[in-house]
PDB file of N, CA, C and O in Angstrom, chain B, residues numbered from 101:
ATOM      1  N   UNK B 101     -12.670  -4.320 -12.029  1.00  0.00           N
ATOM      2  CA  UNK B 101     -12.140  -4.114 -13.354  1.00  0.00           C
ATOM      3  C   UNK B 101     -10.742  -4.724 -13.465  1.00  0.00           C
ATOM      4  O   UNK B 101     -10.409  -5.343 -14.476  1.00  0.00           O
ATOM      5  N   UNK B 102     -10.061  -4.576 -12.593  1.00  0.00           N
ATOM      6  CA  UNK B 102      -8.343  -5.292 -12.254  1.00  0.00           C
ATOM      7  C   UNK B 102      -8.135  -6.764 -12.405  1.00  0.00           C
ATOM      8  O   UNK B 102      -7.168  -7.288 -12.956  1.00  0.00           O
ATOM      9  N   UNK B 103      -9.491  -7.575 -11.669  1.00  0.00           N
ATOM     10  CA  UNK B 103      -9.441  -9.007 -11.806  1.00  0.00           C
ATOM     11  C   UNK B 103     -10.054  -9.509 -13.296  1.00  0.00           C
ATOM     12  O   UNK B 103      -9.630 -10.420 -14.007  1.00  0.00           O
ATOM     13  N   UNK B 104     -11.171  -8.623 -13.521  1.00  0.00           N
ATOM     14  CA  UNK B 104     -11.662  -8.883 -14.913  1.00  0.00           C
ATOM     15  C   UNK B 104     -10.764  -9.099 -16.289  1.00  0.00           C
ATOM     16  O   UNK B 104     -10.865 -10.037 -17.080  1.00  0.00           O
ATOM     17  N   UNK B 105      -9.737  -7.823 -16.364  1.00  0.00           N
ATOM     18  CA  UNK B 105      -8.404  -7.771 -16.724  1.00  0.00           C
ATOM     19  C   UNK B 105      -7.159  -8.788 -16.240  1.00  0.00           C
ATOM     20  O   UNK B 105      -5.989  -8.637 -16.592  1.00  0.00           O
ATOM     21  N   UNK B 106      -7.635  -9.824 -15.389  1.00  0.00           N
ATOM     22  CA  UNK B 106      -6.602 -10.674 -14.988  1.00  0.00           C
ATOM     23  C   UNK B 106      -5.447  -9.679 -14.653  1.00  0.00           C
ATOM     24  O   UNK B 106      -4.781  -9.629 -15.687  1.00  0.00           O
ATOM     25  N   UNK B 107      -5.049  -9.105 -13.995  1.00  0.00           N
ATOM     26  CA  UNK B 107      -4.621  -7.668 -13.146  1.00  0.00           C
ATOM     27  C   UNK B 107      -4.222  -8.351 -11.694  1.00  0.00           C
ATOM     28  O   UNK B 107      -5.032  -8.224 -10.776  1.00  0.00           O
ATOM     29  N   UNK B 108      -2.899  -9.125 -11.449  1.00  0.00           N
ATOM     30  CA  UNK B 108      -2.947  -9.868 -10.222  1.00  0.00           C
ATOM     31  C   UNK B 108      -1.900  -8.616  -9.466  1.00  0.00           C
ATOM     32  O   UNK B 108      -1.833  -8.910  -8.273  1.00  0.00           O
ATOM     33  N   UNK B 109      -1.444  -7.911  -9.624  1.00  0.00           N
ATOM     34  CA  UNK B 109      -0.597  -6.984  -9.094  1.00  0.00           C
ATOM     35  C   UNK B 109      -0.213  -5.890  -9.364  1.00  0.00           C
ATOM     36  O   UNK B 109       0.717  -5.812 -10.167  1.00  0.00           O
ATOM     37  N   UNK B 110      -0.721  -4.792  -8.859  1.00  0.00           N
ATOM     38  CA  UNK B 110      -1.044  -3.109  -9.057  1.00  0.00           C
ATOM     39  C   UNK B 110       0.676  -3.004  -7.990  1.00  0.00           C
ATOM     40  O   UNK B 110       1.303  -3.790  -7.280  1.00  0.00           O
ATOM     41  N   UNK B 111       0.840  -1.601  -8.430  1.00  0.00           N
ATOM     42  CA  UNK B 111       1.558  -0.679  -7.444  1.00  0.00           C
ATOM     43  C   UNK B 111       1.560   0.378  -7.484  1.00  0.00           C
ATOM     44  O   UNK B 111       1.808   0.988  -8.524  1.00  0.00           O
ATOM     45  N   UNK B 112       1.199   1.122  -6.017  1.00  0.00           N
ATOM     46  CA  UNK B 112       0.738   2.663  -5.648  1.00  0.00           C
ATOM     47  C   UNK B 112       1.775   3.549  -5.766  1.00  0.00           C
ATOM     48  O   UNK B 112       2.976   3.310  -5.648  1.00  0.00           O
ATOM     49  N   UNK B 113       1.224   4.606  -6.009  1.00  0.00           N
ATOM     50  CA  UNK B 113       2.667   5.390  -5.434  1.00  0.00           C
ATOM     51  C   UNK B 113       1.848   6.767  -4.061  1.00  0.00           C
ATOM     52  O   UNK B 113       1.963   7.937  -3.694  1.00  0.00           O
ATOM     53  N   UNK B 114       1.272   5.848  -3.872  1.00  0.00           N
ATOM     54  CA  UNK B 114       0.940   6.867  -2.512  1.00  0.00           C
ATOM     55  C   UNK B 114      -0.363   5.774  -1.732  1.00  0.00           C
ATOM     56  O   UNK B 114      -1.113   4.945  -2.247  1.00  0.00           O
ATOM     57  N   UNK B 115      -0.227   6.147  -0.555  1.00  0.00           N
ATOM     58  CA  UNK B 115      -1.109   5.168   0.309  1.00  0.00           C
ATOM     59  C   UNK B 115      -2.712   5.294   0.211  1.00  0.00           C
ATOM     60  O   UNK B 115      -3.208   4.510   1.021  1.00  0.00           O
ATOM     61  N   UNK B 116      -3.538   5.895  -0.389  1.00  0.00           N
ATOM     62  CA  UNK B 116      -4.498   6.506  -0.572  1.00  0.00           C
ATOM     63  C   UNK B 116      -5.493   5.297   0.328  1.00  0.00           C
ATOM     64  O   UNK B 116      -5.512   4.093   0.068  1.00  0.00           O
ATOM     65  N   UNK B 117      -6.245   5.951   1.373  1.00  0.00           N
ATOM     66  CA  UNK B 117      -7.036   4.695   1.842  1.00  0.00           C
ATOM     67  C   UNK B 117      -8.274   4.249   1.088  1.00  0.00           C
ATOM     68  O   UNK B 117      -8.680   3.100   1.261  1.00  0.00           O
ATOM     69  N   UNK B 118      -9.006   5.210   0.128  1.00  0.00           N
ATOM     70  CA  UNK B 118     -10.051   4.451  -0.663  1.00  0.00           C
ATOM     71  C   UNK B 118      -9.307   3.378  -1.386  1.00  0.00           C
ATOM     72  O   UNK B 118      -9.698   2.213  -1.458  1.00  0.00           O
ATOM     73  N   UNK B 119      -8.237   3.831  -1.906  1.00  0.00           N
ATOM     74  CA  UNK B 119      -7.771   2.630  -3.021  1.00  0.00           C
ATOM     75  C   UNK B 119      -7.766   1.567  -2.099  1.00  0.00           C
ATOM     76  O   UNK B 119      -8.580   0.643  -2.090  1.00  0.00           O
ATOM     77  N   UNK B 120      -6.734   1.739  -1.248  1.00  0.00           N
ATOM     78  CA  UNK B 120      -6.641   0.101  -0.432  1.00  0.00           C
ATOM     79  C   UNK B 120      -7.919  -0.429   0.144  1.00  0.00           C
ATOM     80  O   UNK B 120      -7.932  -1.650   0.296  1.00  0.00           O
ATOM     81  N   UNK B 121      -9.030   0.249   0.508  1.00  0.00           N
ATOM     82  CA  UNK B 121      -9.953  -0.154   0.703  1.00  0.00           C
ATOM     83  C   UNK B 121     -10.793  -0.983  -0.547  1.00  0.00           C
ATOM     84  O   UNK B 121     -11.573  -1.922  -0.388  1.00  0.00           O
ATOM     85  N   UNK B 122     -10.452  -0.441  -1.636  1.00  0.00           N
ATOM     86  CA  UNK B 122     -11.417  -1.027  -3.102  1.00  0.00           C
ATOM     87  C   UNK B 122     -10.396  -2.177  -3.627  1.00  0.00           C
ATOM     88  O   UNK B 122     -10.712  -2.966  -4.517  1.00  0.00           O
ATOM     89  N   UNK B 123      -8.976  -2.181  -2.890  1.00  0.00           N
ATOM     90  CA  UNK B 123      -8.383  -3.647  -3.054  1.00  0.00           C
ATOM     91  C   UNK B 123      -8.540  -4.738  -2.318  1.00  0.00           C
ATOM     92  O   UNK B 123      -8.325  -5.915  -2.606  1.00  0.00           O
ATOM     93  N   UNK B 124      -9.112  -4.025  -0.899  1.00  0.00           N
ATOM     94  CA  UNK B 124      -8.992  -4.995   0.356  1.00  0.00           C
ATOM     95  C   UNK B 124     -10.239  -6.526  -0.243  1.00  0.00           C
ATOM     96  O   UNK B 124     -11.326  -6.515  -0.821  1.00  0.00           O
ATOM     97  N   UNK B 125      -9.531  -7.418   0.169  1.00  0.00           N
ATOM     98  CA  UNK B 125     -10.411  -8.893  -0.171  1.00  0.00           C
ATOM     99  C   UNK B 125     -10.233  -9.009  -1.799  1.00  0.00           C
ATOM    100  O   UNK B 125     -10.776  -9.857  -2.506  1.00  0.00           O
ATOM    101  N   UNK B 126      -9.479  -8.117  -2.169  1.00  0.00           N
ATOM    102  CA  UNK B 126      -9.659  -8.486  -4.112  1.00  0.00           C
ATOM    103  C   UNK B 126      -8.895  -9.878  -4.098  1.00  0.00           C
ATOM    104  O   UNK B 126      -9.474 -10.912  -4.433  1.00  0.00           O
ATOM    105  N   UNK B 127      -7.201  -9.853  -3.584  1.00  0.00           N
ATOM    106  CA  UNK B 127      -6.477 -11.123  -3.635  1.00  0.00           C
ATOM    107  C   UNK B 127      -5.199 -10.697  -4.496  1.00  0.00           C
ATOM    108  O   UNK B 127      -4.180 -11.344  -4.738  1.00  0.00           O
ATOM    109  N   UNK B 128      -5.575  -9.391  -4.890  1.00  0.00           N
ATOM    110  CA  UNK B 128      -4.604  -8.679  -5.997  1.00  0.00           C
ATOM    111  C   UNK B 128      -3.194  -8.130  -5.001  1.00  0.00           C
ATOM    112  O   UNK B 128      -3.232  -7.782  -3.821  1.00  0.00           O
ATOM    113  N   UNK B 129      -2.096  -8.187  -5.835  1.00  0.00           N
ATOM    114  CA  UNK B 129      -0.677  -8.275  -4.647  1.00  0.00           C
ATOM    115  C   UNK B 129      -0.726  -6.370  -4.681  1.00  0.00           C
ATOM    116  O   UNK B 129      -1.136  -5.854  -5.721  1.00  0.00           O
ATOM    117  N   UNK B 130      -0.413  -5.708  -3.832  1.00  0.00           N
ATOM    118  CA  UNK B 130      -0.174  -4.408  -3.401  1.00  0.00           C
ATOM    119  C   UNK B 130       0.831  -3.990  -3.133  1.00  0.00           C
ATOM    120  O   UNK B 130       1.139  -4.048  -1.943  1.00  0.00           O
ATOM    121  N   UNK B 131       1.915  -3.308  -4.217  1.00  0.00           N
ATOM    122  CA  UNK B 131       3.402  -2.757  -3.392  1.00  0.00           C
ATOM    123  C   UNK B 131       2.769  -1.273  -3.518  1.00  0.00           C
ATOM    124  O   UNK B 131       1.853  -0.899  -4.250  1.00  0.00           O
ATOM    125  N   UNK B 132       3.692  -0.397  -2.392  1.00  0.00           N
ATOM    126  CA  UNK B 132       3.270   0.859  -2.332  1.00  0.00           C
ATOM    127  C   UNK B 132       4.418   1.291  -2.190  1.00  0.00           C
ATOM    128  O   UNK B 132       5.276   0.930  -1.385  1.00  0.00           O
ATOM    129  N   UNK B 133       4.470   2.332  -3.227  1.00  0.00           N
ATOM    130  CA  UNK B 133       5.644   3.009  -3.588  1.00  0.00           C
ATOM    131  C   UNK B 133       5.877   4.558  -2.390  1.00  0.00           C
ATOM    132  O   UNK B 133       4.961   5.120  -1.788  1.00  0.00           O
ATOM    133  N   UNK B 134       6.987   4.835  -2.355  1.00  0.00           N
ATOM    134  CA  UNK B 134       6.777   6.424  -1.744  1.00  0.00           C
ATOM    135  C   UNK B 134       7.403   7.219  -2.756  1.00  0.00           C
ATOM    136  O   UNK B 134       7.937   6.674  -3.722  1.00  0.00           O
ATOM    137  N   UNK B 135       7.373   8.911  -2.566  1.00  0.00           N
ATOM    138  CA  UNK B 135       7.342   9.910  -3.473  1.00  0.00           C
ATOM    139  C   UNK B 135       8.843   9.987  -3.430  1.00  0.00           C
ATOM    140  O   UNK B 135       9.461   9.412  -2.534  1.00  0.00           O
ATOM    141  N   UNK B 136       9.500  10.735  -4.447  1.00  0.00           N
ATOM    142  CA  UNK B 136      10.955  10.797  -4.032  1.00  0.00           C
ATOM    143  C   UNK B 136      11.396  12.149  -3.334  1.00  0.00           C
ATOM    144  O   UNK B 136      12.552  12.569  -3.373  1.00  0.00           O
ATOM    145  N   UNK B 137      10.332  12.792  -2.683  1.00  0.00           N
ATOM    146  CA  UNK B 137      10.243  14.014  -2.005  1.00  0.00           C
ATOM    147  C   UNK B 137      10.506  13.186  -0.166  1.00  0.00           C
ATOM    148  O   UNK B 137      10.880  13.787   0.842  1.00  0.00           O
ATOM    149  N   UNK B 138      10.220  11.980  -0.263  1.00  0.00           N
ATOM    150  CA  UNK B 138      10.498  11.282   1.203  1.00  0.00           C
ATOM    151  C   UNK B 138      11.552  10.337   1.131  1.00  0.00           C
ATOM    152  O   UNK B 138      11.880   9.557   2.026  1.00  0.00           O
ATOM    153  N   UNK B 139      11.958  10.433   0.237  1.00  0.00           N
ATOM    154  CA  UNK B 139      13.165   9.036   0.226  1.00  0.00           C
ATOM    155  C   UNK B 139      14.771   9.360   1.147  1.00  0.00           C
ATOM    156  O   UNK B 139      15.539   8.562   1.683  1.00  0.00           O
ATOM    157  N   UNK B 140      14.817  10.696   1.042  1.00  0.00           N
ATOM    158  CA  UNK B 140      15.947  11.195   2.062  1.00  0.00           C
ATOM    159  C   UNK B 140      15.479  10.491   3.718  1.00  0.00           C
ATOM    160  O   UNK B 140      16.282   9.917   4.453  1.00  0.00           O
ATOM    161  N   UNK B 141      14.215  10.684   3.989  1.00  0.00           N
ATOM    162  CA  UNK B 141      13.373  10.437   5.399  1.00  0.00           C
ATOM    163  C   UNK B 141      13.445   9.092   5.665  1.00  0.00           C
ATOM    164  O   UNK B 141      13.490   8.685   6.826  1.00  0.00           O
ATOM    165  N   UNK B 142      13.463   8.242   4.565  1.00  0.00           N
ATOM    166  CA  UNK B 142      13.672   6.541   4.887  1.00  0.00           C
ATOM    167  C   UNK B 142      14.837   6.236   5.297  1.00  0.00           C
ATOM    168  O   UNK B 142      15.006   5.302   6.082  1.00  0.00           O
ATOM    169  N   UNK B 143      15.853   6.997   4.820  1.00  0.00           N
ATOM    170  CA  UNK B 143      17.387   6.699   5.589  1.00  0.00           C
ATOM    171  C   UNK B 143      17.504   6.605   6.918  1.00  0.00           C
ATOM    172  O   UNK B 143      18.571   6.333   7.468  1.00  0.00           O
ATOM    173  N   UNK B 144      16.283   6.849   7.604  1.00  0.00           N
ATOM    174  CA  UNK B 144      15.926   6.436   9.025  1.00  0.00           C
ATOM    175  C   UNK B 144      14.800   6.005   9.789  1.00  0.00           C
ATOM    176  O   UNK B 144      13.616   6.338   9.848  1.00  0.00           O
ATOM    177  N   UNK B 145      15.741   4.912  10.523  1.00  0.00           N
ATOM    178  CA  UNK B 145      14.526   3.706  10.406  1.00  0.00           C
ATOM    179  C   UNK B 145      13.656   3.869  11.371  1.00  0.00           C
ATOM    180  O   UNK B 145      12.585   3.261  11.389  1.00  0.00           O
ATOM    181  N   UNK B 146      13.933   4.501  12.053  1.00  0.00           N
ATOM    182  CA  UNK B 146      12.205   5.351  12.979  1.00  0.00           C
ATOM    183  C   UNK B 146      11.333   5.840  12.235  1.00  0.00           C
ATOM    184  O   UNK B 146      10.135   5.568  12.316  1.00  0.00           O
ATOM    185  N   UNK B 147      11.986   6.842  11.195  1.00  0.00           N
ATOM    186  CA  UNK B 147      10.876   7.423  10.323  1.00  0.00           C
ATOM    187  C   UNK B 147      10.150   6.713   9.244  1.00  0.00           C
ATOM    188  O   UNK B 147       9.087   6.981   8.684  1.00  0.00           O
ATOM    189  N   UNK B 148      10.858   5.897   9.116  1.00  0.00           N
ATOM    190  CA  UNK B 148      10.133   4.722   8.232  1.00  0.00           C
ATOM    191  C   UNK B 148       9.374   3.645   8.981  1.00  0.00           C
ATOM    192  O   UNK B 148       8.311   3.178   8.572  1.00  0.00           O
ATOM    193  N   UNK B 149       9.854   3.352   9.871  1.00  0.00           N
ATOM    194  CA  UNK B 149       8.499   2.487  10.642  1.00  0.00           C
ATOM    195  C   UNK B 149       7.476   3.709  10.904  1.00  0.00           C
ATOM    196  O   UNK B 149       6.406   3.648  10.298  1.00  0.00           O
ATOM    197  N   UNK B 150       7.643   4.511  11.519  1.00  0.00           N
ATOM    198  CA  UNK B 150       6.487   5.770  11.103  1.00  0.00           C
ATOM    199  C   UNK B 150       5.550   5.589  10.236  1.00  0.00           C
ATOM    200  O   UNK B 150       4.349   5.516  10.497  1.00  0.00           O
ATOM    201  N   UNK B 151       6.023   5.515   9.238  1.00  0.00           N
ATOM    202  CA  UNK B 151       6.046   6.023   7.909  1.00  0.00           C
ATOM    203  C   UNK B 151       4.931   4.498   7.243  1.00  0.00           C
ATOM    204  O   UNK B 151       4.033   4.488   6.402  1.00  0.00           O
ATOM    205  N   UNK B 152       5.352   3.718   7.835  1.00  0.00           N
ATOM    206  CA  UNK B 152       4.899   2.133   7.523  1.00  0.00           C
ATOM    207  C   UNK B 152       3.780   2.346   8.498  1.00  0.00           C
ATOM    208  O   UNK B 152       2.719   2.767   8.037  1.00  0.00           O
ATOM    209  N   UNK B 153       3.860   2.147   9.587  1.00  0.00           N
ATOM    210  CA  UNK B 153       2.574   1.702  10.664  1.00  0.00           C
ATOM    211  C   UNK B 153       1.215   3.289  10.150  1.00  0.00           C
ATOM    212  O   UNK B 153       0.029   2.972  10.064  1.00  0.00           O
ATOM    213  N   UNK B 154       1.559   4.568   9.921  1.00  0.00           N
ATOM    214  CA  UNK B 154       0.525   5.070   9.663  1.00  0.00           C
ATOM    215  C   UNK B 154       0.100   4.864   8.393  1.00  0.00           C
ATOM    216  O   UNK B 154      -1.111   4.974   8.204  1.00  0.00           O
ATOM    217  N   UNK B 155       0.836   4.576   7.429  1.00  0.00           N
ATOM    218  CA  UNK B 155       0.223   4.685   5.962  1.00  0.00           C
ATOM    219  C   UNK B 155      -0.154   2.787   5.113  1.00  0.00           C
ATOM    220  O   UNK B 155      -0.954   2.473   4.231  1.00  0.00           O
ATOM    221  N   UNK B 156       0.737   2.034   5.822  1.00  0.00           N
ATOM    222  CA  UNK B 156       0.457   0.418   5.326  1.00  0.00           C
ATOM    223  C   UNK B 156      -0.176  -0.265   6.521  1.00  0.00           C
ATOM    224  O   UNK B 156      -1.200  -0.885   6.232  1.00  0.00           O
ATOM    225  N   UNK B 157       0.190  -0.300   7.808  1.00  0.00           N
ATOM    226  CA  UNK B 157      -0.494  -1.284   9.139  1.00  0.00           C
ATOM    227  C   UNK B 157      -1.463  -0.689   9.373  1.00  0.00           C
ATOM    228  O   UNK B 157      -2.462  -1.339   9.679  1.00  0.00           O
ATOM    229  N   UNK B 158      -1.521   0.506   9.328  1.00  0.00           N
ATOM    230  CA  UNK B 158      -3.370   1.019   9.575  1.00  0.00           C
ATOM    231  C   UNK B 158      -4.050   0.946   8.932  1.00  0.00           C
ATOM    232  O   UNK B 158      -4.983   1.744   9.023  1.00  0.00           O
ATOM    233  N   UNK B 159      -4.056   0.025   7.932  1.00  0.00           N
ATOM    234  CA  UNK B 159      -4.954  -0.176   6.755  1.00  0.00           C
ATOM    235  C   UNK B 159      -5.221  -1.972   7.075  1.00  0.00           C
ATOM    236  O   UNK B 159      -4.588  -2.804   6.426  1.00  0.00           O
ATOM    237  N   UNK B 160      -6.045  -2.306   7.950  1.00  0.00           N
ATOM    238  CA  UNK B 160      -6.378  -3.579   8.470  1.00  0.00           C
ATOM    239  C   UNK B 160      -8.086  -3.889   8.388  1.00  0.00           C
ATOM    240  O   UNK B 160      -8.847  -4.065   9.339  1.00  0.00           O
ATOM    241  N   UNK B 161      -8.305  -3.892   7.386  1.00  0.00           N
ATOM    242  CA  UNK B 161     -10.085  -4.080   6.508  1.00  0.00           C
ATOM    243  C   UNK B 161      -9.968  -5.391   6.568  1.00  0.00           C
ATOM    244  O   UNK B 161      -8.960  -6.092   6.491  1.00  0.00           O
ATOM    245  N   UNK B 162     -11.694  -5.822   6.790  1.00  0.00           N
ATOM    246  CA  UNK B 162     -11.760  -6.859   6.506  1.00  0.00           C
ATOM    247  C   UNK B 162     -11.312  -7.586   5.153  1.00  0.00           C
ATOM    248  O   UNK B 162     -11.071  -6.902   4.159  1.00  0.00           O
ATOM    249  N   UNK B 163     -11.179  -9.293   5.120  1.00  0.00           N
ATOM    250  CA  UNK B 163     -10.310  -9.371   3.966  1.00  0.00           C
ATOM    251  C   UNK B 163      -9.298  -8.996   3.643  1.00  0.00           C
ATOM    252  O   UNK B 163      -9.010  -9.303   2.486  1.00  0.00           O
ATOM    253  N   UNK B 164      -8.167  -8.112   4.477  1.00  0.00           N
ATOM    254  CA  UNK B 164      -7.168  -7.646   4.617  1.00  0.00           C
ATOM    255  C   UNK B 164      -6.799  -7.035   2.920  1.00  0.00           C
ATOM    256  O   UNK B 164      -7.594  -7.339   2.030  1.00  0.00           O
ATOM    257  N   UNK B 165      -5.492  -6.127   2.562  1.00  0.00           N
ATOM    258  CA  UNK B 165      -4.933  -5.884   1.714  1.00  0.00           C
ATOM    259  C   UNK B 165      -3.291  -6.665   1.750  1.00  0.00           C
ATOM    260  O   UNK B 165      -2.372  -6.499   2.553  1.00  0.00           O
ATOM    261  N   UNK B 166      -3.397  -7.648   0.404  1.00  0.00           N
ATOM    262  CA  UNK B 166      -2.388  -8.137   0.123  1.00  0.00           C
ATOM    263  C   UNK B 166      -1.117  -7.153  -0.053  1.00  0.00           C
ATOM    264  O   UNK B 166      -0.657  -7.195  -1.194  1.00  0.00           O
ATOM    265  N   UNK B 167      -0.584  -6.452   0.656  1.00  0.00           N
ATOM    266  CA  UNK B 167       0.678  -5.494   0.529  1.00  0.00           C
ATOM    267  C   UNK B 167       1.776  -6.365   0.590  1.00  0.00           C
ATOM    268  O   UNK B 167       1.884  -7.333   1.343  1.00  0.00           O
ATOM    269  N   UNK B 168       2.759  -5.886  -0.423  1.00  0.00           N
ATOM    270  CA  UNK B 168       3.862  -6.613  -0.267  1.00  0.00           C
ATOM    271  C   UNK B 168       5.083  -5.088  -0.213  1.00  0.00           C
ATOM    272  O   UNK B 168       6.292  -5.270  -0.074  1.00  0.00           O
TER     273      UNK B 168
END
């Protein structure tokens, strides 16, 4: 429905893996937002690579997801 709509770039505000899965191979660009209940937690950069490798790098489907 996104490409049909000429829809080249969505943004999440939570990592949800069906979604990235129903984007993976679309070609459509992917930013993923976080909640502002975690934004104190990004002020450190352990917890944010955390924070990145479980919720954006573990999401490696075929056709990959264009995340930016």
């Amino acid at each position: 429905m996104l490409k049909d709509n000429g829809i080249q770039k969505v943004k999440l505000f939570d990592a949800e893996e069906s979604v990235l899965k129903a984007l993976a191979g679309s070609g459509i660009e992917v930013m993923v937002a976080i909640s502002n209940d975690q934004l104190a937690d990004m002020t450190h950069y352990d917890r944010a690579k955390k924070w990145v490798q479980r919720n954006i790098t573990h999401y490696n489907f075929d056709g990959g997801v264009n995340i930016k």
